[in-house]
Each structure stands twice: as C-alpha cells, then as structure tokens.
N, C-alpha and C positions, 0 to 999 in steps of 0.2 A: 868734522862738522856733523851735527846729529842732524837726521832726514825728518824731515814733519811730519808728525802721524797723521794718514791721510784716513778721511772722513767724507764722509755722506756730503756735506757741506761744501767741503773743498771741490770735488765734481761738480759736483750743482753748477758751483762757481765760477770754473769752467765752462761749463756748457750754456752759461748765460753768455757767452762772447759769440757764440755760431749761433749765426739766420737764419732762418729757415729759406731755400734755394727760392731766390726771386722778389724775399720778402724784409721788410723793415725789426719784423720782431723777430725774438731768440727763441729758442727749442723751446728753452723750458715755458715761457711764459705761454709757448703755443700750445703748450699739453704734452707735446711729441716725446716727454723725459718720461718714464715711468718706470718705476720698481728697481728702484736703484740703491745699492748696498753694497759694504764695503767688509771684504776677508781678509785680513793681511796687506800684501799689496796688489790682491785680485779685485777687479771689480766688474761688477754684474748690473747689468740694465738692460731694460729695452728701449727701444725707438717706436713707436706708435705713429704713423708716418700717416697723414689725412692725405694720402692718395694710391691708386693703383699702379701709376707710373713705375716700373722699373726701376729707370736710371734715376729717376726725382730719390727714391730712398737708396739707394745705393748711392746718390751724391750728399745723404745727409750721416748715412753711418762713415765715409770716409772723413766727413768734413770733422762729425765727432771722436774719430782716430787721433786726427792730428791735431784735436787741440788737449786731449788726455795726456798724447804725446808728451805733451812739455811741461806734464804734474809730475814734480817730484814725488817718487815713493809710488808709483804705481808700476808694477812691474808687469802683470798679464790684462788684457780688455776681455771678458766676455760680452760681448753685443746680438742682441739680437733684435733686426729690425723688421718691423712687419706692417702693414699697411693696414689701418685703422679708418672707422666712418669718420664722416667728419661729424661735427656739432649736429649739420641739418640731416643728418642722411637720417635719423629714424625717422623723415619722413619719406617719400620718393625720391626726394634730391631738390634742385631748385625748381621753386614756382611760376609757370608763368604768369604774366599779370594778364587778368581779361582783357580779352578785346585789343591788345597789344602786339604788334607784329612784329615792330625789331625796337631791338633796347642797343643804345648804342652808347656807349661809356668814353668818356675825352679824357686822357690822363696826363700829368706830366710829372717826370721824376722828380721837378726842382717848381718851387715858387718864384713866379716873376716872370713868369717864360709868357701870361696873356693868354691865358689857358682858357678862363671864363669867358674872355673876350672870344675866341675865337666859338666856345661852346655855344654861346648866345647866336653868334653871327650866322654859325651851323643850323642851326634849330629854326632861326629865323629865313634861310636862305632855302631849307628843305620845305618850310610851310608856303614859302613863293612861289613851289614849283607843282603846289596843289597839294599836297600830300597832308595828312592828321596828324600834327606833334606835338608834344610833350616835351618840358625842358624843365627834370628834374636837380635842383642844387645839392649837390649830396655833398658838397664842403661845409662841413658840419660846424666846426670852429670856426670859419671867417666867410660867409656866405653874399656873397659878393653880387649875385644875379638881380635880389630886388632893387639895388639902386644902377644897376645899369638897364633894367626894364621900368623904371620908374617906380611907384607908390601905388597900385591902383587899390589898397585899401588890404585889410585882416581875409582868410579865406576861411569858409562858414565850413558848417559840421552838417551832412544828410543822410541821415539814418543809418546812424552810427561810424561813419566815415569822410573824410578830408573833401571839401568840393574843389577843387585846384580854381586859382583868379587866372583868367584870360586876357593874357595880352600880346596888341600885334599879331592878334589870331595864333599866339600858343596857350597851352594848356602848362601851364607852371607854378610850381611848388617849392618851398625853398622854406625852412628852419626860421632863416631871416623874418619871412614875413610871418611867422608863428608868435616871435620872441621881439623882434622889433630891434632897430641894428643900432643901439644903445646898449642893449644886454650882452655883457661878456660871456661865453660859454665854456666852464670851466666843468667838462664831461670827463670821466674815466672812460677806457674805451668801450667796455659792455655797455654804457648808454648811448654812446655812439652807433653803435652796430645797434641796439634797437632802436633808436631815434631812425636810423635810413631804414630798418624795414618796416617802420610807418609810415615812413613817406612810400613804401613801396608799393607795398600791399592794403595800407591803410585810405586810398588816395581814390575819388571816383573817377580814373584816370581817360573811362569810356572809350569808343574805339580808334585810336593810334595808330598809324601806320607807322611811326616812326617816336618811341621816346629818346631822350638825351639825354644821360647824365654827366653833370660836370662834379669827376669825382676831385677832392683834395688831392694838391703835390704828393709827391711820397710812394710809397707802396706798404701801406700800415690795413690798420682795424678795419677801416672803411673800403678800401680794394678789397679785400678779404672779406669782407660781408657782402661786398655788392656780388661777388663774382661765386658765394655759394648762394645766394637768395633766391637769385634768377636765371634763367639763360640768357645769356649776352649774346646779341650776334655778331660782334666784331670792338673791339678797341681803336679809338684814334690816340695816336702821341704828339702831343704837342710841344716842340722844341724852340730854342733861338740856337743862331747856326755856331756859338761860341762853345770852346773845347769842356767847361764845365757843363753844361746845361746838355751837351751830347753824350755827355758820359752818363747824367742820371737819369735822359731819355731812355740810354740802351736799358738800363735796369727796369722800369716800365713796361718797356718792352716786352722783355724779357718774363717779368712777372705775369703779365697776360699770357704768352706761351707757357708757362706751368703752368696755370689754372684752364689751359689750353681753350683760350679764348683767341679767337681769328683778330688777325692784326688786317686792321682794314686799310690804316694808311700813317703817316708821319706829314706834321703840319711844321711848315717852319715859316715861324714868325719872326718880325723882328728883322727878318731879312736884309732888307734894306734902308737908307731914308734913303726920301725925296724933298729934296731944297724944295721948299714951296717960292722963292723967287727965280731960280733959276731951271728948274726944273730936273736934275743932273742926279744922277744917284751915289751914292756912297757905303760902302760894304762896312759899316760899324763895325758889325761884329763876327767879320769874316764868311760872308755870302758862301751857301753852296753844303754844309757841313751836311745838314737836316736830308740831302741827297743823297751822300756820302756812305751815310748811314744806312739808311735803307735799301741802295743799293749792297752793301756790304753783311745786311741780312735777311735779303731777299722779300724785302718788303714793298706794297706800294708809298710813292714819291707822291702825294697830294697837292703840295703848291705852295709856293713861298706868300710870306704876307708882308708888305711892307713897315716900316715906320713912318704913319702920316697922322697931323695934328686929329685928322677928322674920324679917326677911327676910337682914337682915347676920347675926344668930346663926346662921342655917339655914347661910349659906356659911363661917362660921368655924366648926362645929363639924361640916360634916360631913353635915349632917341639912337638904336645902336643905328650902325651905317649903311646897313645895310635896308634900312627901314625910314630912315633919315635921307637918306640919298642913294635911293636904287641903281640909278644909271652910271653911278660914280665907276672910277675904273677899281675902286674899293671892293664896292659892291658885286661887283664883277667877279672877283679873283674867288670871294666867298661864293658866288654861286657857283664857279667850277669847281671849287674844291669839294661844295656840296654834292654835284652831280655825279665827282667820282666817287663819295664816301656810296651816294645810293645806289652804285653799279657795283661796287663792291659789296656792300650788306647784304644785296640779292645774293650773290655769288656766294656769299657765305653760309647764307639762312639756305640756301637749295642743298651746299655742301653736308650742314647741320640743320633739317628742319627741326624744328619743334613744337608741338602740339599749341594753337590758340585758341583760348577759353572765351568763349562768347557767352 
C-alpha cells in the first residue's frame, strides 16, 4: 500500500477537527494555526494560542498531537506553541461601557433550555429591586426579546449613537428591533461579532447598575466577542435538569472559566410542572440535575424554575411574569434567583474590580 504524500493541506485538515478548549470553533478558523509546512514526513507549525494561560495552550498543543497522530505519513511533529494577543489586545484589552457597573452575560450550551425567558425575567426582577438595567439581546440570529417585551416602537439614533427604547423600566436593545422580526439574518460571523459591538459600545447605554446580556446557545463568534469586548462580571447558565442539556450546560460553563469569566450561578429551568388543576408537581425531565451539576463544579445553585402556562404567556404576549404578575409564586422564584445573581456579581466585581467610565 503506497502512503499518501502528506501536504500542507492534509494538516490543515486535520487541525480543522480540534476546538479550541471551551469553544465551538476549530484552530485553524481561530487563527491559532500559523506557519505551517511540510519536509518529508516532518512537519513544522506553530500554535499562536489568544491566551496567557499555561494549561489553556498546553491543552491545545496536546489536543494537536493526537490528531496529527492519526495522519498517515507523518512521522516527526515539530510544535511550537506560544501565546498570542488576541484580535483586541492592540488596544488595552476589553472596554468598559460608560457609566456601567456590572455586565452580566446568561448563557446556555443548548437551544430550548428558556434561556431568554429567564434573561428577560432576570433583568426585570433586578429592576424591581431598584437597581438601573439594561437588557441587551445579543442573539444575533434569532432575537427573541422584542416580542416577549412587546413592540414599543424602532429605537432613534443621538449623536451619532443607538438611544436603547424603555421598557417595564429597562433600558433594551436587541438587532430585532433594528431589522424587524420578519428579516431573516443570514450573517457570516465577522458581522456578527461587529453587529454586538455596536450594540455594545454603539448604544447610549447611560448609568447602569446592572447590564444583561442574553447571549445565543452554543459557545461560538458571539461568546467570543462578547467576553474580549468588555469586562464581564460574572456568567449565568441556564439549564433543563435533562442529561442532554447538562452536558452542553457543562461546556458553557466551562467556556466562561477559560475566558476566565466568574461563574455567578446555574439556573435550572424547566424543572418541574404544576398541574394547574391539581396542583401536584411532576419531575418531566428529571428534577434536581441543574444541582448536581454545580455542586459537582463548585459552583453556585441559583433556583429551579418551574413549568407553568403563565410564564410562556408572559413571554408570548409581551407581559413577562414577573411584570405581569408580581406576587405570583412565579415571580417570586425569579426575584430570589435575582437576589442571589446580585450578591454574587458584588462578590465578583470586588474579586475583579474594573475601572467605570463616567
């Protein structure tokens, strides 16, 4: 059997199968592949690794080991890996947004998990408790928040930048209401990632005690741009307590601790139903996991959310539940879950302060 003559290509090839640690895209499309060239059956590259982390590049040259490993015809790896700026660093690193005190990011590794629902509910439950919010959509592709906040109308342009529409006493911004939720968004990701840092930095976002982004499932372009843009002061993850949707929580996770963003808390929704005749509850989808989890990575436990008709109506009509029906035992669960995220964002932001631009 003749051996394949191995090529510049052929690697490439390879090294489009490894992730980068924590993330949804490949080396190479990350940049991280550089100067790579092929002697015989030696081959030569480096790793350009967008972080200081030790172990982060030393888990990406191993991970590039073993998948060279299994190219026919290569017989020696020279590797050399070394930690690179990233995109933003020729400037100081990430921006703060004026007058903003904590940026607070909701993620979930899976679609479907009610991720917006509970980011809306958040945002809304932190403004009850007095506090200045902000409730940025940063789901680029499927922007969900203006019809669960209702229509209140296009948001105007003031001297030179975005004026965010008010509503329920937030300050919220969302693609949605730019484009109108008839327009399909068919972005490559570089529009993406500049698309959310004009909602970032482009936005009169004014003085905030508390932004909210609800970023997209997954851990792709848009984690990745929110989390070099700005200082984040903490991640929420929002889960259902079902063994899929915990596994792509953990990655979530997980991808906020490399970008070494404080993990504020695990939401687990979905939790339960409530018979609305009988009142009796019932564990769908295996009650308790969303616990489990965060006990098992030392995280905080934030609060289960049930399944009840009046929290999906709140986000389909407009009127979320919390806002809709304060006193509800609904409403309730979201404002303790709020109270912990805001004792923990303190604890974080004192951990990490970072400088606010007034």
């Amino acid at each position: 059997m003749v051996t394949p003559v191995l090529t510049v290509d052929t690697v490439i090839s390879a090294l489009r199968q490894v992730k980068y640690p924590g993330m949804s895209r490949d080396l190479v499309s990350f940049g991280v592949v550089k100067n790579t060239r092929v002697e015989g059956a030696t081959v030569y590259l480096e790793l350009q690794v967008p972080t200081e982390d030790r172990e982060v590049i030393a888990k990406v040259e191993t991970a590039v080991r073993e998948a060279l490993g299994g190219v026919p015809g290569i017989g020696e790896m020279r590797i050399q890996a070394v930690p690179r700026p990233t995109p933003q660093d020729s400037a100081p690193g990430p921006s703060p947004l004026p007058g903003v005190r904590r940026i607070i990011a909701v993620a979930s590794g899976k679609g479907g998990v009610g991720k917006s629902t509970v980011s809306v509910n958040l945002a809304l439950a932190l403004a009850q408790s007095g506090a200045a919010v902000g409730l940025l959509d940063a789901d680029i592709y499927g922007p969900n928040v203006p019809r669960m906040l209702g229509e209140p109308g296009r948001p105007k342009a003031h001297e030179g930048k975005i004026v965010p529409l008010t509503r329920y006493g937030l300050k919220v911004i969302s693609v949605g209401y730019l484009l109108g939720d008839q327009s399909p968004i068919i972005w490559r990701g570089p529009l993406v990632a500049q698309a959310l840092k004009q909602l970032l930095h482009e936005v009169h976002w004014g003085e905030l005690d508390y932004l909210v982004v609800d970023l997209p499932p997954g851990t792709g372009d848009t984690q990745l741009t929110l989390v070099q843009a700005v200082p984040l002061t903490g991640g929420v993850i929002v889960t259902t307590p079902s063994a899929v949707a915990l596994m792509d929580a953990e990655k979530g996770l997980r991808m906020f601790r490399e970008a070494r963003v404080p993990i504020l808390g695990i939401v687990e929704n979905m939790s339960y139903f409530i018979c609305p005749h009988c009142q009796g509850e019932t564990d769908i989808f295996s009650r308790g996991g969303g616990r489990e989890v965060s006990e098992a990575l030392g995280v905080p436990f934030l609060g289960e959310i049930p399944i009840k008709p009046a929290i999906r109506e709140g986000g389909d009509t407009g009127a979320p539940v919390v806002v809709a029906t304060p006193e509800s035992a609904e409403a309730l669960i979201f404002r303790a879950i709020a109270e912990k995220v805001c004792l923990a964002a303190e604890t974080a932001a004192e951990a990490m302060p970072h400088v606010i631009i007034r």
